[in-house]
C-alpha positions as CSV (number, residue, x, y, z in Angstrom):
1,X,118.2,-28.5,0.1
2,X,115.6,-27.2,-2.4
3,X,118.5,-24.5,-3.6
4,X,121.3,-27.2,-3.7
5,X,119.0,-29.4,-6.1
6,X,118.3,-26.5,-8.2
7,X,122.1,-26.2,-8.7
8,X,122.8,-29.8,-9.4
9,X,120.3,-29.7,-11.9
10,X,121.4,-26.7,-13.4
11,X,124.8,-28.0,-13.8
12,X,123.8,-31.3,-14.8
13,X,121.9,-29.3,-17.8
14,X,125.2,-27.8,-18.9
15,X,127.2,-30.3,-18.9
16,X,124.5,-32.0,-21.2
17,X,124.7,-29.5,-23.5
18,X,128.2,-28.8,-23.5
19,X,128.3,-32.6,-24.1
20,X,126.6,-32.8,-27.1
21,X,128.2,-29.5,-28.5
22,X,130.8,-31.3,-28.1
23,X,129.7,-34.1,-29.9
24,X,127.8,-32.2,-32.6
25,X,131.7,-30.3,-33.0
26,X,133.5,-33.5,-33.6
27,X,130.8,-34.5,-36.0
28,X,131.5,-31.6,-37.9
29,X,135.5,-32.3,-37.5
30,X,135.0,-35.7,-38.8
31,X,132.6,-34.6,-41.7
32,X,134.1,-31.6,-43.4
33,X,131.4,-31.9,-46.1
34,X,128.7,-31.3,-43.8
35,X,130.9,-28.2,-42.0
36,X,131.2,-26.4,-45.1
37,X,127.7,-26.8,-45.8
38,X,126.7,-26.0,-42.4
39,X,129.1,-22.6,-42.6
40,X,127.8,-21.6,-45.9
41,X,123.9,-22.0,-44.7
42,X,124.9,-19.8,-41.7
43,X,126.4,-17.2,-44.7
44,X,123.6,-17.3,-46.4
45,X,120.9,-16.6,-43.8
46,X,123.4,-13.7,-42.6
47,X,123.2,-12.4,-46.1
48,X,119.2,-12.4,-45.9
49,X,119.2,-10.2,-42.7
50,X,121.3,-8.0,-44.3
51,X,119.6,-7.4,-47.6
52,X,116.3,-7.0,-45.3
53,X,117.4,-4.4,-42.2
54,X,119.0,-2.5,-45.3
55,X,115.2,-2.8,-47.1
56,X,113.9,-1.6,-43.6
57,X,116.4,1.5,-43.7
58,X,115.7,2.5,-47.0
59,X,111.5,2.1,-46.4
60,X,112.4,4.2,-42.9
61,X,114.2,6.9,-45.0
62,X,111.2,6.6,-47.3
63,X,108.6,7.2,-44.6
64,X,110.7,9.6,-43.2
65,X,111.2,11.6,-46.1
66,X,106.9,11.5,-46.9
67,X,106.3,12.7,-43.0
68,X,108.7,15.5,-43.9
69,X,106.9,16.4,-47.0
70,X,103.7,16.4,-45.2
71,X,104.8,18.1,-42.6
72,X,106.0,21.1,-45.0
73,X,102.9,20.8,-46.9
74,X,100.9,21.0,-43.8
75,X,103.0,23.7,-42.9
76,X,102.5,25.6,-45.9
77,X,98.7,25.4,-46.0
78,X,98.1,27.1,-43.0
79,X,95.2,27.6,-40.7
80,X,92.8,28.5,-43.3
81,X,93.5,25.3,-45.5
82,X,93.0,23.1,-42.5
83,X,89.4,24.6,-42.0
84,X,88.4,24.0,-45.7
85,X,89.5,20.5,-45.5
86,X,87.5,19.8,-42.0
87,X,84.7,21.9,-43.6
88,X,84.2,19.8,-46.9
89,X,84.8,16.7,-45.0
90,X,81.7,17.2,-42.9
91,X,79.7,18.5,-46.0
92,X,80.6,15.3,-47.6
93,X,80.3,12.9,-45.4
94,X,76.4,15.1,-44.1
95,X,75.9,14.4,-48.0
96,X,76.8,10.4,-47.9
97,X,74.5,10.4,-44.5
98,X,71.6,12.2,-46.1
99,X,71.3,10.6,-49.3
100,X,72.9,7.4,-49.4
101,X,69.9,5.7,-47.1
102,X,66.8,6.1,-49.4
103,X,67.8,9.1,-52.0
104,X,67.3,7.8,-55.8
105,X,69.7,9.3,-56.7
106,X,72.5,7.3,-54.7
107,X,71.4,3.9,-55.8
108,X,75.5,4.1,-57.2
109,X,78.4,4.5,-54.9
110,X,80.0,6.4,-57.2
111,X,77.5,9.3,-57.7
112,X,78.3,10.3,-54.1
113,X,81.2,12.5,-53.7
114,X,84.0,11.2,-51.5
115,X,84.4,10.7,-47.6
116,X,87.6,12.8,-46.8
117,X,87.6,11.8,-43.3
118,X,91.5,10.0,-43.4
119,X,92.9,13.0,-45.5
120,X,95.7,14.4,-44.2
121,X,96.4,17.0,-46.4
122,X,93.6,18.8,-49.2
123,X,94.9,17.5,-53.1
124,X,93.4,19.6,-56.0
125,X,92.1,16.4,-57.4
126,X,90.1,15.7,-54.3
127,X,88.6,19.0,-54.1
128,X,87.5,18.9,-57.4
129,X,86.0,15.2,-57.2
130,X,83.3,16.4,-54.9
131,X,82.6,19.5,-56.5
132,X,81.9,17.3,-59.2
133,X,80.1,15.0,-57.3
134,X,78.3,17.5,-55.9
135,X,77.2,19.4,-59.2
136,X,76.2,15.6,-61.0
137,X,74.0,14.9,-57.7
138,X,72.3,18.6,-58.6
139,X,71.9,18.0,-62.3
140,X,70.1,14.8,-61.8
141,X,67.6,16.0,-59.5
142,X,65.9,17.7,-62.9
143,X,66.9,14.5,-65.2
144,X,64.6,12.2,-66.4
145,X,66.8,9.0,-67.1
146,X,66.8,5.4,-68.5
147,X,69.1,3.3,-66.9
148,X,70.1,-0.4,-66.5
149,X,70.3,-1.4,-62.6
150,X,69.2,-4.8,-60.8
151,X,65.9,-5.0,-59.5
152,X,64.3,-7.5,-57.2
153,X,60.8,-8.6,-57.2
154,X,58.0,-9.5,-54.7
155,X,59.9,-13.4,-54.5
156,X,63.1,-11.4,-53.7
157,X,64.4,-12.6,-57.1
158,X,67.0,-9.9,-58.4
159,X,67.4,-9.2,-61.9
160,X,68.8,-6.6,-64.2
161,X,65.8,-4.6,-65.6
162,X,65.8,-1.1,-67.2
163,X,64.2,1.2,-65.1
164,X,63.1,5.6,-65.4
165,X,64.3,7.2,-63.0
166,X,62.4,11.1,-62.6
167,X,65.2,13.0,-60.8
168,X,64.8,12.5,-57.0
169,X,61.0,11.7,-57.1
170,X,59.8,8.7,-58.9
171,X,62.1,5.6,-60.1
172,X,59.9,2.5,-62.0
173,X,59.3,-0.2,-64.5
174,X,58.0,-0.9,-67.5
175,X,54.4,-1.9,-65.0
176,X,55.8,-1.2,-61.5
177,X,57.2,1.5,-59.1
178,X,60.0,1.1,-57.2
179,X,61.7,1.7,-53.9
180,X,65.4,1.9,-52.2
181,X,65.5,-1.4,-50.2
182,X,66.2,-1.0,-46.3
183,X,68.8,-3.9,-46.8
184,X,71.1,-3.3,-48.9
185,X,70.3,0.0,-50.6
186,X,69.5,-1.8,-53.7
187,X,66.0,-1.5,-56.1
188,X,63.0,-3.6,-55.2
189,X,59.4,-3.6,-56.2
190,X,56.6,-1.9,-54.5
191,X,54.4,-3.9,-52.7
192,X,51.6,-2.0,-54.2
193,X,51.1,0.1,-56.9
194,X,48.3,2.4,-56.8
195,X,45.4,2.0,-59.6
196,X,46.1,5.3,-61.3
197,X,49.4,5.4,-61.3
198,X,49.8,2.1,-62.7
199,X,48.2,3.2,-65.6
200,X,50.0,6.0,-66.4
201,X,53.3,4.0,-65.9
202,X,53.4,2.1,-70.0
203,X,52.8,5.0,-71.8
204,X,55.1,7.3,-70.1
205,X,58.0,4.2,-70.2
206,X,57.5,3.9,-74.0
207,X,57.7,7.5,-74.8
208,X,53.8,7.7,-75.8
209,X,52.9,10.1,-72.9
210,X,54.6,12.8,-71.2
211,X,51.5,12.6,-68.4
212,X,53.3,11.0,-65.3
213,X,52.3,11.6,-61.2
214,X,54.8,12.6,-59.3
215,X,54.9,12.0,-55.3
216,X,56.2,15.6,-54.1
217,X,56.5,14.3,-50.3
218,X,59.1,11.8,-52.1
219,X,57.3,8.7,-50.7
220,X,54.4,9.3,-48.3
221,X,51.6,9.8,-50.3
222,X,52.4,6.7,-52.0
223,X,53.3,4.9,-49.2
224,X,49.7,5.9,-48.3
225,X,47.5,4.8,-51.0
226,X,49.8,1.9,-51.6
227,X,48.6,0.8,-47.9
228,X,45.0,1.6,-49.2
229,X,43.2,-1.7,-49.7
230,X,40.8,-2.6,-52.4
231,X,37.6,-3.4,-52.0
232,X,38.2,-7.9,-52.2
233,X,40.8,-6.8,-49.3
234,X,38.0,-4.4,-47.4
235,X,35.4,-7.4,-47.8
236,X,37.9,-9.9,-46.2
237,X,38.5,-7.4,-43.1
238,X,34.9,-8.1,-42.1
239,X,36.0,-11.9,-41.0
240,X,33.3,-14.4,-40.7
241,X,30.4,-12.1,-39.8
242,X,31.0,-10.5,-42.8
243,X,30.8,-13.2,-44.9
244,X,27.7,-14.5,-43.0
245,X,26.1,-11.5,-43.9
246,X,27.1,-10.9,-47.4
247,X,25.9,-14.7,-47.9
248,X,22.7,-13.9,-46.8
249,X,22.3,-10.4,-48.7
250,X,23.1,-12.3,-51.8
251,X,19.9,-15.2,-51.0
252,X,17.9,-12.3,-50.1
253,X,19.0,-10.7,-53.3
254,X,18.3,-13.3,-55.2
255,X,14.8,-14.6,-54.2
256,X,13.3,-11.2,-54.3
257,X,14.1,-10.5,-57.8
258,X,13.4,-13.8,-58.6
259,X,9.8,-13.3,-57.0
260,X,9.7,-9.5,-58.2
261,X,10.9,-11.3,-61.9
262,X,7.7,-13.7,-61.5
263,X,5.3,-10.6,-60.0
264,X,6.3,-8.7,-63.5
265,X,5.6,-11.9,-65.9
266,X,2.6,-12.2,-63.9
267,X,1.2,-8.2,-64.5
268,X,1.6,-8.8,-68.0
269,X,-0.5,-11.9,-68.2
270,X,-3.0,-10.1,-66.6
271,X,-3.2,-7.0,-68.5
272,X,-3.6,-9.5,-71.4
273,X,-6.2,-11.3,-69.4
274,X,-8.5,-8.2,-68.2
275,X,-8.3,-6.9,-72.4
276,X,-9.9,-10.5,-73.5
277,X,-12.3,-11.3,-70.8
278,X,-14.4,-13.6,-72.9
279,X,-11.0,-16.1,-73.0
280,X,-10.4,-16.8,-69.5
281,X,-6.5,-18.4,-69.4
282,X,-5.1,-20.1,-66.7
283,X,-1.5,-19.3,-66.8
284,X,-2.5,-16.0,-64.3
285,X,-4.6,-15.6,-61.2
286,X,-7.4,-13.5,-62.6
287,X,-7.8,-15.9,-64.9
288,X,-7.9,-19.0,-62.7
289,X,-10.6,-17.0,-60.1
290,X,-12.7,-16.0,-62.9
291,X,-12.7,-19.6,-64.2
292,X,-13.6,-20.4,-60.6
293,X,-16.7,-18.2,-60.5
294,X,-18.0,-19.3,-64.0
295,X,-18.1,-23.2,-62.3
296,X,-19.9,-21.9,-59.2
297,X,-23.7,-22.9,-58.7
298,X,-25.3,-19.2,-59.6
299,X,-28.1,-20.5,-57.6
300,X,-26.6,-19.4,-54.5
301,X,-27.3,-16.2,-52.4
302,X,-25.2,-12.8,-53.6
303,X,-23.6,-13.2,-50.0
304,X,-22.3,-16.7,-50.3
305,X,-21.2,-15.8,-54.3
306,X,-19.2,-13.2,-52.7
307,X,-18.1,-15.7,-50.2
308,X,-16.6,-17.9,-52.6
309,X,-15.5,-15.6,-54.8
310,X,-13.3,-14.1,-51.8
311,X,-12.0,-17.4,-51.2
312,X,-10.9,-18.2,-54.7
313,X,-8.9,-14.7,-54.6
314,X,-7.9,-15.9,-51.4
315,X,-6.0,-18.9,-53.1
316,X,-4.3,-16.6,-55.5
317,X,-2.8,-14.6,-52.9
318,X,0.1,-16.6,-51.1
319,X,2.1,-16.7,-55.1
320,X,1.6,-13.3,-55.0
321,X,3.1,-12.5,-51.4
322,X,5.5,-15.2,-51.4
323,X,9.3,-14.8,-50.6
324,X,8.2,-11.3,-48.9
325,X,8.5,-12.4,-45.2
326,X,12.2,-14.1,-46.0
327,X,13.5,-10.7,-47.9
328,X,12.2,-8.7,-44.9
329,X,13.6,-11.0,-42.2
330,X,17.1,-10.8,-44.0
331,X,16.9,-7.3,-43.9
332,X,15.9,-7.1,-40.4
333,X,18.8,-9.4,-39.6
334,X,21.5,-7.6,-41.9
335,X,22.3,-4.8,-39.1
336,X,22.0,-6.8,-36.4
337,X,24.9,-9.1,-37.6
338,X,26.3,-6.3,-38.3
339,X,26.2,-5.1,-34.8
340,X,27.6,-8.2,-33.8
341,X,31.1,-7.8,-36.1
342,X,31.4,-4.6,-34.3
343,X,31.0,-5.9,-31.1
344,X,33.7,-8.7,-31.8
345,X,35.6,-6.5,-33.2
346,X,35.5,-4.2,-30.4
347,X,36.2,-7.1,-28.1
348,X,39.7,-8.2,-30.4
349,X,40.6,-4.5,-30.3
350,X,40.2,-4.1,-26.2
351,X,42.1,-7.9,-26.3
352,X,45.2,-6.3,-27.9
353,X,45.2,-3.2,-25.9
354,X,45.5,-5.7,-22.7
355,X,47.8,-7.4,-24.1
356,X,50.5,-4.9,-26.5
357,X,49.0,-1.4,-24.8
358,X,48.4,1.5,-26.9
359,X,51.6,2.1,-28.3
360,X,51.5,0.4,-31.7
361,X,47.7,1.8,-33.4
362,X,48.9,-1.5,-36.4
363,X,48.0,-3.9,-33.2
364,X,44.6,-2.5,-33.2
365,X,44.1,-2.0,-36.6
366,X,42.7,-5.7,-37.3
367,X,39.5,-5.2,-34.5
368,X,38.4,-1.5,-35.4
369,X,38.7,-2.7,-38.7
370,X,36.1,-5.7,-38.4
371,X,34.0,-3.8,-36.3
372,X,33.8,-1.1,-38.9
373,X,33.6,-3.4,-42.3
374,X,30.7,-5.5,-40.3
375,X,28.7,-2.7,-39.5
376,X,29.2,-1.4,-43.1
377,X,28.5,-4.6,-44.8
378,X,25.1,-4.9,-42.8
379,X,23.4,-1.8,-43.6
380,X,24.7,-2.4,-47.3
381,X,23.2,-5.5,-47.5
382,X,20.0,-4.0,-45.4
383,X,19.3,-1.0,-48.2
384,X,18.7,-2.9,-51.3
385,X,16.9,-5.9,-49.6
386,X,14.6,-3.0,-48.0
387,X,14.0,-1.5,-51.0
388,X,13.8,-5.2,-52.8
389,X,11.0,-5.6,-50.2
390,X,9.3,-2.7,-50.8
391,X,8.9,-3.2,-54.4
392,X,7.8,-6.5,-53.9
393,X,5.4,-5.5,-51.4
394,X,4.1,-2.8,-53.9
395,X,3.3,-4.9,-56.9
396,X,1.4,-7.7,-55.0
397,X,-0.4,-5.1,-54.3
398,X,-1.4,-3.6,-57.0
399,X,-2.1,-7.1,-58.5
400,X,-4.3,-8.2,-55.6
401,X,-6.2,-4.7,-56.0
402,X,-6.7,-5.7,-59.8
403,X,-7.6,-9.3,-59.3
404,X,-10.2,-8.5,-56.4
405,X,-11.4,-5.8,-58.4
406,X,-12.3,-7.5,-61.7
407,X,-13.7,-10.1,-59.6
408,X,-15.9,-7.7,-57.5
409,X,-17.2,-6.2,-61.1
410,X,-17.4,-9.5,-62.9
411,X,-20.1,-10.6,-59.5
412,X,-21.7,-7.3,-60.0
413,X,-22.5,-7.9,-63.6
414,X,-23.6,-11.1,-62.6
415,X,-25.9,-9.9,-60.0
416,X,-26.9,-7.3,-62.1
417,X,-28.1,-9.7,-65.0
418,X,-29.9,-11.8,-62.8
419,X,-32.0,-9.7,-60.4
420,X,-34.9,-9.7,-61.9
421,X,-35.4,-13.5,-62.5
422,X,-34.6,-14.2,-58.9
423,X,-37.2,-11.8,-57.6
424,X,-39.9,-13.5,-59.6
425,X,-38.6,-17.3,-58.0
């Protein structure tokens, strides 16, 4: 039943078409207008195919002909032809690979010679191209050149700049070196460049100086000391204990040569002071505790003179030794916040190697770093508050030795005068 539909159907189809054939016919018989147009529309697209299959022929017999040729040529070159081609087509393309990734002297597609990779058949033209190529790449490794080329900054801003570029080694600004960028092969600055090259790079760029330093590992050694931080950047490794103790180095600093300022203005009054006894000033101790005596009741016994005049050098003493217990405690406190960085430091570093492993030394960099900075930074602020200390310790010293001194003679004098009178009382 299925097969018997499938026939109707089918032969319903037909006679549809052969219906409106029919139709579409009688149209045309009824319109000879629209026949002739229809006939000379059917002409036209006949003449079309023909003009293209004969195009097609004559491109075959073309292609043909240029297969044959090749063929021949092929033919003709021989085995040893063949070899040359796939020989400098390797050399050229080990060129391309070696030079066009971070060599200054490929910043230009053109100075590279040619990949020959698709040739066929060795032209003389070719062959001479990368000989060329080649011999231009040479010359220019000894060729100090000025040239015009884009160059993108630190903001990743590209502009044209002109630029030196010292053969194969060295390629900068008028202020800055530069570098082949990973990207896109093009010029960019360096992130860094080092203190004495930078100023060797005007001079050399305005033809005053012929001095210039040249990188002969073609990048480390700059890479290097570009990585090489200054001394802001060493200081800001340290993290907060290192500015804790910087902070206090600089207080300690600055109260013991503030106090060791006041201990020198004060020595001076006082060698003025012990030359002109007979004007007692006030403005120093000695001064002040000699003034002190002069009021005491001489009455008294030598022992309670002494007494008193002990006490009044006494008084003088705690100006004299002041700020000495803070500069010492700083520098007592100085390596032990140092020890501290390194200990967190220590503890960031063991934090990364539990969490990254030892694989990447950059992970670890940032804790070895603080634990080394801190313990630097605490024995350098230490040293000079130790030796702050010590000087400050020193001439207090030496002016409580004068002071007690001159006030030991002056009470000698005193009992030496009046011996006699008391012995007759």
């Amino acid at each position: 039943m299925a097969q018997t539909d499938s026939t109707t159907s089918l032969r319903e189809a037909r006679e549809a078409a052969e219906t409106r054939d029919q139709q579409r016919l009688m149209g045309f018989i009824d319109d000879q207008q629209a026949l002739a147009s229809a006939l000379e529309q059917a002409r036209a697209e006949n003449e079309d195919a023909q003009q293209q299959y004969e195009a097609l022929q004559t491109q075959q017999a073309e292609q043909a002909q240029q297969a044959s040729e090749l063929t021949e040529r092929q033919s003709e070159q021989g085995e040893a032809m063949s070899g040359l081609l796939a020989s400098l087509a390797q050399h050229s393309a080990d060129v391309r690979n070696e030079l066009g990734g971070d060599s200054l002297l490929a910043i230009s597609e053109e100075a590279l010679p040619p990949r020959l990779d698709n040739v066929e058949v060795l032209e003389r033209h070719q062959l001479e191209n990368v000989v060329d190529r080649l011999a231009a790449l040479t010359a220019s490794t000894g060729r100090a050149e000025r040239l015009e080329l884009a160059v993108a900054d630190a903001n990743g801003d590209i502009a044209p700049q002109t630029v030196v570029r010292l053969g194969d080694f060295a390629i900068f600004s008028e202020s800055e070196l530069l570098q082949r960028s990973e990207g896109d092969g093009g010029l960019a600055v360096l992130p860094r460049t080092p203190r004495q090259i930078g100023a060797l790079l005007p001079a050399y760029f305005q033809d005053e100086s012929r001095v210039f330093a040249v990188d002969p590992t073609q990048g480390s050694v700059l890479q290097a000391l570009a990585q090489q931080p200054s001394l802001w950047e060493r200081f800001q490794q340290g993290g907060y204990v290192g500015y804790v103790v910087v902070v206090l180095g600089i207080i300690g600093l600055v109260v013991g040569l503030g106090q060791y300022a006041y201990l020198v203005l004060v020595s001076i009054r006082v060698h003025r002071q012990r030359q002109s006894l007979s004007q007692l000033q006030t403005n120093n101790p000695l001064g002040r505790v000699l003034l002190r005596f002069e009021g005491m009741d001489k009455h008294q016994t030598s022992e309670a003179l002494e007494a008193r005049l002990d006490e009044a050098v006494l008084a003088e003493l705690p100006k004299l030794e002041r700020s000495q217990p803070m500069v010492k405690l700083l520098a007592a406190i100085a390596p032990l916040l140092g020890l501290l960085g390194t200990v967190t430091g220590m503890i960031v570093t063991f934090q990364a190697i539990t969490v990254f492993g030892t694989g990447d030394p950059q992970l670890m960099a940032g804790g070895i770093s603080q634990a080394l900075v801190t313990t630097v930074l605490g024995l350098i602020t230490a040293v000079p508050l130790l030796f702050v200390q010590t000087a400050l310790a020193g001439r207090s010293r030496y002016l409580t030795h004068v002071i007690e001194g001159q006030a030991s003679a002056t009470l000698a004098d005193h009992l030496e005068t009046h011996a006699p009178a008391h012995t007759v009382t």
